[in-house]
N, CA, C and O atoms as a CHARMM CRD file, in Angstrom:
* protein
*
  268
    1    1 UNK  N     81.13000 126.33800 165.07400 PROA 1      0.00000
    2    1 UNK  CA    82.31200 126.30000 164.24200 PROA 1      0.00000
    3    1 UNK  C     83.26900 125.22100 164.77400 PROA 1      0.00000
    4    1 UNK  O     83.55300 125.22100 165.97200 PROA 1      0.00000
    5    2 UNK  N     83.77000 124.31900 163.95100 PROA 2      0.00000
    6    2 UNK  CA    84.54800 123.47300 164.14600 PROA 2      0.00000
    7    2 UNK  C     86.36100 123.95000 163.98000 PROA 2      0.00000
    8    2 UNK  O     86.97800 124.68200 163.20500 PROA 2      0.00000
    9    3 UNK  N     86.66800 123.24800 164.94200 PROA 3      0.00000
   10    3 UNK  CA    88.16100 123.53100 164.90300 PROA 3      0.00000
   11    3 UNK  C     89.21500 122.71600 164.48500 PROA 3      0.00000
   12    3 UNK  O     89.47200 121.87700 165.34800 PROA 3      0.00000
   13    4 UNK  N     89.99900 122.63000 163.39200 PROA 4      0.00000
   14    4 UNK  CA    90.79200 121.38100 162.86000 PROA 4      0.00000
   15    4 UNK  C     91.78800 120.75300 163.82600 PROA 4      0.00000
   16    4 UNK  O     92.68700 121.37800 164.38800 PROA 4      0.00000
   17    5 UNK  N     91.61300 119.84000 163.92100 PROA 5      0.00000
   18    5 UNK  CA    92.68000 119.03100 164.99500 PROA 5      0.00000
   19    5 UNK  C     94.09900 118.12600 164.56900 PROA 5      0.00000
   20    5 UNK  O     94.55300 118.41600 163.46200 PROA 5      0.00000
   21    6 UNK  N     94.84500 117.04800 165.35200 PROA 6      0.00000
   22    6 UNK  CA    95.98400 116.38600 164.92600 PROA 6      0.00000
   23    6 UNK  C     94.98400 115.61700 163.89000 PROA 6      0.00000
   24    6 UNK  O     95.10000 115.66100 162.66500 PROA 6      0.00000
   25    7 UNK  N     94.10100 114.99000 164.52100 PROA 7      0.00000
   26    7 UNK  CA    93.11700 113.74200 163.75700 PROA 7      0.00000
   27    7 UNK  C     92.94800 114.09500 161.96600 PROA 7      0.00000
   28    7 UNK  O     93.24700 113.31700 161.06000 PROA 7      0.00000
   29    8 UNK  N     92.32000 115.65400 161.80000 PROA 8      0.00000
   30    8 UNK  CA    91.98300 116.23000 160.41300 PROA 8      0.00000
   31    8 UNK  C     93.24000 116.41800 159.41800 PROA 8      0.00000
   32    8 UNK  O     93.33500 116.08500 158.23700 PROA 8      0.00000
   33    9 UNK  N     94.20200 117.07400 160.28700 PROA 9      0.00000
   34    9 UNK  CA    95.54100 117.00000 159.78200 PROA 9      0.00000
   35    9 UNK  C     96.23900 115.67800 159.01500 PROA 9      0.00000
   36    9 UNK  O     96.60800 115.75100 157.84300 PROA 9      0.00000
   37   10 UNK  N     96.40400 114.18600 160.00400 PROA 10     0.00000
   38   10 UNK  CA    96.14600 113.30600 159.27700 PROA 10     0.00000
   39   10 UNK  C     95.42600 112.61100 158.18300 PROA 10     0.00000
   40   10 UNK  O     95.90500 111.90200 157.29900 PROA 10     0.00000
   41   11 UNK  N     94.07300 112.97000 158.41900 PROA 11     0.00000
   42   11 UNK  CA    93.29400 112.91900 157.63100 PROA 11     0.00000
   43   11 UNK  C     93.70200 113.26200 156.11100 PROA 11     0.00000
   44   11 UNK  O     93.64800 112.43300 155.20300 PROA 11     0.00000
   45   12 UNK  N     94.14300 114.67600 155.94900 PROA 12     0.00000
   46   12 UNK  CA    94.41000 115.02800 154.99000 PROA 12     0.00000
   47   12 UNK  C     95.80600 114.74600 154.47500 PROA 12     0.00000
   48   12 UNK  O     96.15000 115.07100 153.33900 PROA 12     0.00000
   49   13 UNK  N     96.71300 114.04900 155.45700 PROA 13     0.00000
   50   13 UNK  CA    97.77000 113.52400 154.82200 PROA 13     0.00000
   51   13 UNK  C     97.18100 112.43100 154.32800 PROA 13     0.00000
   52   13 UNK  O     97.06300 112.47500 153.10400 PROA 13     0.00000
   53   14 UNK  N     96.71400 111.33400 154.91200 PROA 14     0.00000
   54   14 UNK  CA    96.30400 109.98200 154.38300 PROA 14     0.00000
   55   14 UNK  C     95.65300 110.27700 152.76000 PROA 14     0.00000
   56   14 UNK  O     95.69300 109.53200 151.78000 PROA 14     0.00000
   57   15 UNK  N     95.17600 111.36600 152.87300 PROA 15     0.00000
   58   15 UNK  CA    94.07100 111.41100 151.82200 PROA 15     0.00000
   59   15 UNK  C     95.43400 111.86600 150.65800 PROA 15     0.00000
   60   15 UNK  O     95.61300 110.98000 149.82300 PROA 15     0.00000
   61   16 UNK  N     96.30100 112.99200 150.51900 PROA 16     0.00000
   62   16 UNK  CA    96.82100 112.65500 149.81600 PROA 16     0.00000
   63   16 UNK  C     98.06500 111.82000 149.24300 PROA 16     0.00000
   64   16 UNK  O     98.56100 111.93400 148.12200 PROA 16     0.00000
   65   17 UNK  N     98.49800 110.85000 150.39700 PROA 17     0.00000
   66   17 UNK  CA    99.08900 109.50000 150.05800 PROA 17     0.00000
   67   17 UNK  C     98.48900 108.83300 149.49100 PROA 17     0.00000
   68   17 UNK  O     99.10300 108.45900 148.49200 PROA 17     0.00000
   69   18 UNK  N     97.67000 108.48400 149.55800 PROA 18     0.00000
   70   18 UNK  CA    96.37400 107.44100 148.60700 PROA 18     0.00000
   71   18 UNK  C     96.63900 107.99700 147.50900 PROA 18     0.00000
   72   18 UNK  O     96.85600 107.23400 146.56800 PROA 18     0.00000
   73   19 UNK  N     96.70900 109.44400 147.26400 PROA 19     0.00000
   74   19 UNK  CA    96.41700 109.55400 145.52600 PROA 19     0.00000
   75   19 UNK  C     97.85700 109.59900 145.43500 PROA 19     0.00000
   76   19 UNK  O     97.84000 110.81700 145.25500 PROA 19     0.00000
   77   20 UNK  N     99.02500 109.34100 145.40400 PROA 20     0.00000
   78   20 UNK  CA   100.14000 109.36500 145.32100 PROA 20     0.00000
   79   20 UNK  C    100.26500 107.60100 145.13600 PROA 20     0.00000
   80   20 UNK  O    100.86200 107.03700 144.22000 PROA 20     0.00000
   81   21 UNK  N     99.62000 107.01700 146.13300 PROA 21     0.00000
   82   21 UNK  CA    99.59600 105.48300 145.84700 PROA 21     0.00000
   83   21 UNK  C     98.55700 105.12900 144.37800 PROA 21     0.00000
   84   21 UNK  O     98.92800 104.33800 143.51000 PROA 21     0.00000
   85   22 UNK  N     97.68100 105.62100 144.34100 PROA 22     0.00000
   86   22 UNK  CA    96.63500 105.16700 142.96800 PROA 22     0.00000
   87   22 UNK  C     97.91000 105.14800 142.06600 PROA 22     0.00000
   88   22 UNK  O     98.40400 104.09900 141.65100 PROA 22     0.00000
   89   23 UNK  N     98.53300 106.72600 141.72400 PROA 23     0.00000
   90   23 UNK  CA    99.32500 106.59500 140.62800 PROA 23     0.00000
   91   23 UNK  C    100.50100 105.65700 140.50000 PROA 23     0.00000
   92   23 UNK  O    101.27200 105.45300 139.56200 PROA 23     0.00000
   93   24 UNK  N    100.43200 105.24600 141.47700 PROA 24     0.00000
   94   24 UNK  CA   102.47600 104.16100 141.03800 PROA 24     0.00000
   95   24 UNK  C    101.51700 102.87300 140.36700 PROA 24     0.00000
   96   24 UNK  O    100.31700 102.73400 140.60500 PROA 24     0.00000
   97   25 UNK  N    102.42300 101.88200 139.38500 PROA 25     0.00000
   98   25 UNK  CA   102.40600 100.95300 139.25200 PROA 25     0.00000
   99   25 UNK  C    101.76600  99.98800 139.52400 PROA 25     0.00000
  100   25 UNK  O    101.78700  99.75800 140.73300 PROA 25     0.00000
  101   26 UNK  N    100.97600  99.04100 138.72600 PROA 26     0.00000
  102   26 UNK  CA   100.75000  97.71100 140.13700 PROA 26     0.00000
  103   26 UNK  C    101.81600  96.47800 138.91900 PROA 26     0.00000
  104   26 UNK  O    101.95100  96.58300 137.70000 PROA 26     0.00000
  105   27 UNK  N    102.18600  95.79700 139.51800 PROA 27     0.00000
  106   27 UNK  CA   102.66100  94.72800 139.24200 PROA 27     0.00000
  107   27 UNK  C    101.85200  93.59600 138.64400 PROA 27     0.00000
  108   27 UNK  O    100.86200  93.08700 139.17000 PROA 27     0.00000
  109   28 UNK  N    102.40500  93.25400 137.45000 PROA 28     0.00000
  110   28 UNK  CA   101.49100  92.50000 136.64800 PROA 28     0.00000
  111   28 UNK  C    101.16700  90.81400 137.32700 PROA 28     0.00000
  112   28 UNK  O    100.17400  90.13500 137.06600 PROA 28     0.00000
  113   29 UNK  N    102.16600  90.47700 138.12200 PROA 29     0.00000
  114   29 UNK  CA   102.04200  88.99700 138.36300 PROA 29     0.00000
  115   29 UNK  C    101.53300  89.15100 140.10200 PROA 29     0.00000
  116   29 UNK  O    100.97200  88.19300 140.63500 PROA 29     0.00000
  117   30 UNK  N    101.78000  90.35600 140.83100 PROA 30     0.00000
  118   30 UNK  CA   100.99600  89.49900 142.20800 PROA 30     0.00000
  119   30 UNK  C     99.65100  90.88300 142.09000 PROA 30     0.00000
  120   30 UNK  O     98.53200  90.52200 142.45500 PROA 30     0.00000
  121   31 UNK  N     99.74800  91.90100 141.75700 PROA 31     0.00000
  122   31 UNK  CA    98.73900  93.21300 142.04200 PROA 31     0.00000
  123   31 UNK  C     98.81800  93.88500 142.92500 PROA 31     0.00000
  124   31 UNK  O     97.79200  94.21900 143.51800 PROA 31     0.00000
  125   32 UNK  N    100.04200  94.31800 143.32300 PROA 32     0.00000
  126   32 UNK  CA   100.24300  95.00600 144.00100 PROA 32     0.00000
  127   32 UNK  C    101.11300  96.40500 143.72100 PROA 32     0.00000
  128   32 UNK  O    102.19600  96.35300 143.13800 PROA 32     0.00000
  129   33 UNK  N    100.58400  97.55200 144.15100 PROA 33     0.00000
  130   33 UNK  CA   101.41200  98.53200 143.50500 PROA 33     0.00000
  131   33 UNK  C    103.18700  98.69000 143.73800 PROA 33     0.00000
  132   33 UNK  O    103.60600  98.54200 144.88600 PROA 33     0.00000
  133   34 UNK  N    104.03400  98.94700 142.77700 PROA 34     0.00000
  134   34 UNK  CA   105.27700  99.04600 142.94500 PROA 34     0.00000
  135   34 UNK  C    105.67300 100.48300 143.57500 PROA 34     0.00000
  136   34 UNK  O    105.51200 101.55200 142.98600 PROA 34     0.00000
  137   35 UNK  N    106.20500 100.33400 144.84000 PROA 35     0.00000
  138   35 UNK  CA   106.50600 101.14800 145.78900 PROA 35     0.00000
  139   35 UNK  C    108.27400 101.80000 145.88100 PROA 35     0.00000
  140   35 UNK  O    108.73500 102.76600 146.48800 PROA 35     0.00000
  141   36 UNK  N    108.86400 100.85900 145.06400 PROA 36     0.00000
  142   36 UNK  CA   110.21900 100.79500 145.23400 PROA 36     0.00000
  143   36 UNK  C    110.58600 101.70900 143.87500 PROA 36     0.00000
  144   36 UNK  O    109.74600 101.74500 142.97500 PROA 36     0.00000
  145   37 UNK  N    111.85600 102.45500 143.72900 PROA 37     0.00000
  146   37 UNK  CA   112.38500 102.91300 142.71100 PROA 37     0.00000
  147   37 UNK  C    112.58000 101.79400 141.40300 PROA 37     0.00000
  148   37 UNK  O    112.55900 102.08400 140.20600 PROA 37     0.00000
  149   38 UNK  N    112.76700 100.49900 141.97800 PROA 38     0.00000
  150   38 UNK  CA   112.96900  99.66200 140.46900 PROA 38     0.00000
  151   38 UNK  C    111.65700  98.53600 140.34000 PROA 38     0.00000
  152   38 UNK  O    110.88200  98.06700 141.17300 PROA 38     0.00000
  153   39 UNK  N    111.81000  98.37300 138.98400 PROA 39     0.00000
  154   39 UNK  CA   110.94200  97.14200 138.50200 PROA 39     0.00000
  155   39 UNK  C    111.50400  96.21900 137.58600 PROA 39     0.00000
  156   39 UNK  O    112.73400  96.27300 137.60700 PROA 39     0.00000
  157   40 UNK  N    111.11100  95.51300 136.90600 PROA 40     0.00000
  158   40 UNK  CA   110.85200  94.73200 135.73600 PROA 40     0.00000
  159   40 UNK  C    110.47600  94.48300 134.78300 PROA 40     0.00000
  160   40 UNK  O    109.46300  93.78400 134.83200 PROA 40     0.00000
  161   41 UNK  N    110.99800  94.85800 133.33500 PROA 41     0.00000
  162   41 UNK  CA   109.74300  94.36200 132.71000 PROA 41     0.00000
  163   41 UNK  C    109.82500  92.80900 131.94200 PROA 41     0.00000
  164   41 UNK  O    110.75800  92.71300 131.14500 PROA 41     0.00000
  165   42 UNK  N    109.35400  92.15100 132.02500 PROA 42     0.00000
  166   42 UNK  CA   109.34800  90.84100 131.38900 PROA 42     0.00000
  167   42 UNK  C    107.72800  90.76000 130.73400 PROA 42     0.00000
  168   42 UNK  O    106.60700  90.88800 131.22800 PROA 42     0.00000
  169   43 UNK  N    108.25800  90.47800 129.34900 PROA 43     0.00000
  170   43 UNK  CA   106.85800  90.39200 128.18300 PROA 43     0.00000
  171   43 UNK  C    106.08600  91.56000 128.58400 PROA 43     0.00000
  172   43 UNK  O    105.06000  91.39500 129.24300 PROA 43     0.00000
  173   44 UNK  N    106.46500  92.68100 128.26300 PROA 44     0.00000
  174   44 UNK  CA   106.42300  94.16600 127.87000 PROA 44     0.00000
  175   44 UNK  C    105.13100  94.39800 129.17600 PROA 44     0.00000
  176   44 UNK  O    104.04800  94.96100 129.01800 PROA 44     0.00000
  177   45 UNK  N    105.65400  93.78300 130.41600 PROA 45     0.00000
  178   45 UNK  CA   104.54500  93.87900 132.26600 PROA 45     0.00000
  179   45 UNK  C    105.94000  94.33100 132.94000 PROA 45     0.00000
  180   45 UNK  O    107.11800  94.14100 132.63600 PROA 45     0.00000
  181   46 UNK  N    105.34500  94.95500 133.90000 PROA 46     0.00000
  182   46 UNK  CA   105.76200  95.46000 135.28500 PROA 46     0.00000
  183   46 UNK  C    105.90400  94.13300 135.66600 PROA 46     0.00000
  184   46 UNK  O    105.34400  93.20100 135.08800 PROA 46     0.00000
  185   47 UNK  N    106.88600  93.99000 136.94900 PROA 47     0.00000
  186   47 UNK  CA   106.82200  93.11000 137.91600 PROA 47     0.00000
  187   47 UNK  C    107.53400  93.60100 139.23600 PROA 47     0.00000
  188   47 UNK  O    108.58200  94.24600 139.22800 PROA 47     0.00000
  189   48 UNK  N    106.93800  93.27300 140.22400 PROA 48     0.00000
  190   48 UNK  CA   108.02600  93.68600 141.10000 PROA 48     0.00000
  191   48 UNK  C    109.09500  93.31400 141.60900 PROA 48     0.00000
  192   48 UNK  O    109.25200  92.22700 141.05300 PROA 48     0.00000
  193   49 UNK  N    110.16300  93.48600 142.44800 PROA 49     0.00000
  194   49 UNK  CA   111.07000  92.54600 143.05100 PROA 49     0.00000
  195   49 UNK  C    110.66500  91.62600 143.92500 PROA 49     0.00000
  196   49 UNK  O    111.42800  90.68600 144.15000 PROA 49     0.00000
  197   50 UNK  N    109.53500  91.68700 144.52100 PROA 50     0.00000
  198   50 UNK  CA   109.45600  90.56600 145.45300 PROA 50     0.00000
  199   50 UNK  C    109.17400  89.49200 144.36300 PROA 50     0.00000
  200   50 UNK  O    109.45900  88.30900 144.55000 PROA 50     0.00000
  201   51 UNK  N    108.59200  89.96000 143.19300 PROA 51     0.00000
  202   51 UNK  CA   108.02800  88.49600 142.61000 PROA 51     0.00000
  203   51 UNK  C    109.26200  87.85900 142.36500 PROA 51     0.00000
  204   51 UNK  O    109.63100  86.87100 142.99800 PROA 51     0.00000
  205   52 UNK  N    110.03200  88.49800 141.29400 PROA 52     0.00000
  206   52 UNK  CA   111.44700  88.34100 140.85100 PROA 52     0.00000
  207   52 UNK  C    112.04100  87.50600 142.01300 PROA 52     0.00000
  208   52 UNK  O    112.32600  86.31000 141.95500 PROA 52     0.00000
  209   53 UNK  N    112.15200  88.16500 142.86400 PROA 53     0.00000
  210   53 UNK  CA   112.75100  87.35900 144.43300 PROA 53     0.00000
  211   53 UNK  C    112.35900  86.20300 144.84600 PROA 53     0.00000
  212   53 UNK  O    113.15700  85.30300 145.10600 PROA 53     0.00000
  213   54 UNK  N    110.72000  86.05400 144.98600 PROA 54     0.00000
  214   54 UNK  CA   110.35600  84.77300 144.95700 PROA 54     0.00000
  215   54 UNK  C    110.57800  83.97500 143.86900 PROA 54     0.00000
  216   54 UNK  O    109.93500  82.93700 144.02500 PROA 54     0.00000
  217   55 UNK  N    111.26600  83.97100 142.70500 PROA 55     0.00000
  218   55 UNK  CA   111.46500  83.26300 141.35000 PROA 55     0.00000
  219   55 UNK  C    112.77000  82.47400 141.48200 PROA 55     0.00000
  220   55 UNK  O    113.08000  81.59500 140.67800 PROA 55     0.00000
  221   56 UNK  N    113.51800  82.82500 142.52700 PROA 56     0.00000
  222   56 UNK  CA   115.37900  82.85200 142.87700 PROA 56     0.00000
  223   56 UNK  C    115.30500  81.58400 143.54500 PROA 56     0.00000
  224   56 UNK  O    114.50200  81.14100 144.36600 PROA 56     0.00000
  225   57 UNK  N    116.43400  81.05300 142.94500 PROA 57     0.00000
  226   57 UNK  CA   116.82500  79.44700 143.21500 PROA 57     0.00000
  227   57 UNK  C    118.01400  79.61000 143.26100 PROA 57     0.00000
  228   57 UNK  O    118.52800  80.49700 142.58100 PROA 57     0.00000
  229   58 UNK  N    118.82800  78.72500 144.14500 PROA 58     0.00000
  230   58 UNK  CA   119.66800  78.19500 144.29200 PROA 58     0.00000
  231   58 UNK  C    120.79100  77.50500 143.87600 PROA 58     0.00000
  232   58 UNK  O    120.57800  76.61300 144.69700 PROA 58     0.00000
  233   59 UNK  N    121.85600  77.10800 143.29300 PROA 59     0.00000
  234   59 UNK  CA   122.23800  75.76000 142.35000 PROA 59     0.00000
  235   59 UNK  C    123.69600  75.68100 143.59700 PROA 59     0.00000
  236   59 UNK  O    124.37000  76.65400 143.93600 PROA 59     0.00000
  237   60 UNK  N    123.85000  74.44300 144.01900 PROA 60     0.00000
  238   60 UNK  CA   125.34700  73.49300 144.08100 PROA 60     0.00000
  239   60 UNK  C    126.32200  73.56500 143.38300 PROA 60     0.00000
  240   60 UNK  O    126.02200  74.51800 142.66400 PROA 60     0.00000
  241   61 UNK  N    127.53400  73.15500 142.99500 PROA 61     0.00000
  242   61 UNK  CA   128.65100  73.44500 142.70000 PROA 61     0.00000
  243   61 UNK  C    128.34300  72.29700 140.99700 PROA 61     0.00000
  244   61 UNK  O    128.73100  72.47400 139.84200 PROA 61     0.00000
  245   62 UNK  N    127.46400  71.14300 141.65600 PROA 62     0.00000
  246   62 UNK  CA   127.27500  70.61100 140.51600 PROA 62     0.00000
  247   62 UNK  C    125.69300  71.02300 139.30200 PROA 62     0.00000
  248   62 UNK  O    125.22200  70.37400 138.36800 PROA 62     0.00000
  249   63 UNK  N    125.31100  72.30100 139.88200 PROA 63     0.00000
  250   63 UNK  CA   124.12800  72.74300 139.24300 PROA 63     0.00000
  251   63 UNK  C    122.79600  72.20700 139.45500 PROA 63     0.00000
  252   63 UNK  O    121.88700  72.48300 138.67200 PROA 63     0.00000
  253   64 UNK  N    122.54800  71.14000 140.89200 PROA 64     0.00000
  254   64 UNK  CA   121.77000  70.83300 141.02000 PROA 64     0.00000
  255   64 UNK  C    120.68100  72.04600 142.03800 PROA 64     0.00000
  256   64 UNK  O    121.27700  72.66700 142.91800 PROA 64     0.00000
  257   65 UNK  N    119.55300  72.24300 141.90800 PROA 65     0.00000
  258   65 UNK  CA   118.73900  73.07800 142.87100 PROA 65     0.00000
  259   65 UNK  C    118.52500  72.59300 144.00300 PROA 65     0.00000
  260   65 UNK  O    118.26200  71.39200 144.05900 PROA 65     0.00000
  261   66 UNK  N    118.57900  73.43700 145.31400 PROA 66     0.00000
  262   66 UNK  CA   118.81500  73.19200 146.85100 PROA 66     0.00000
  263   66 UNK  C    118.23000  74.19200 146.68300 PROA 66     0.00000
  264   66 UNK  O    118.17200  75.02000 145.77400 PROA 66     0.00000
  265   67 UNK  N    117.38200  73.96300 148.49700 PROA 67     0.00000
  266   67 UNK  CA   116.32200  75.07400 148.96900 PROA 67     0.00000
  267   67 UNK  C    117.33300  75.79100 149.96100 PROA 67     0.00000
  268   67 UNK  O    116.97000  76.77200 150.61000 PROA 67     0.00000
């Protein structure tokens, strides 16, 4: 007879985080599931904030783009 340990215990957390992760979101432009309370939708897709974030520019006083 086997005895359940810390290791199995984890086990069975991991196992049901995964199905808690299958169900969220994935993000239409990188594929990755949306983890965060907010999204996006642009042309009726998910997106996430990082994409959104990576999309963010800059402008000068005269509207020119700077990194």
């Amino acid at each position: 007879m086997r005895i359940p340990d810390n290791y199995d215990a984890w086990c069975e957390y991991d196992r049901r985080q995964q199905i808690k992760l299958d169900k969220l979101p994935t993000c239409a432009w990188c594929g990755s599931k949306i983890q965060t309370e907010e999204a996006y939708v642009i042309n009726d897709k998910l997106v996430c904030r990082d994409c959104i974030d990576n999309c963010k520019v800059y402008l000068d006083e005269d509207g020119e783009v700077y990194a």
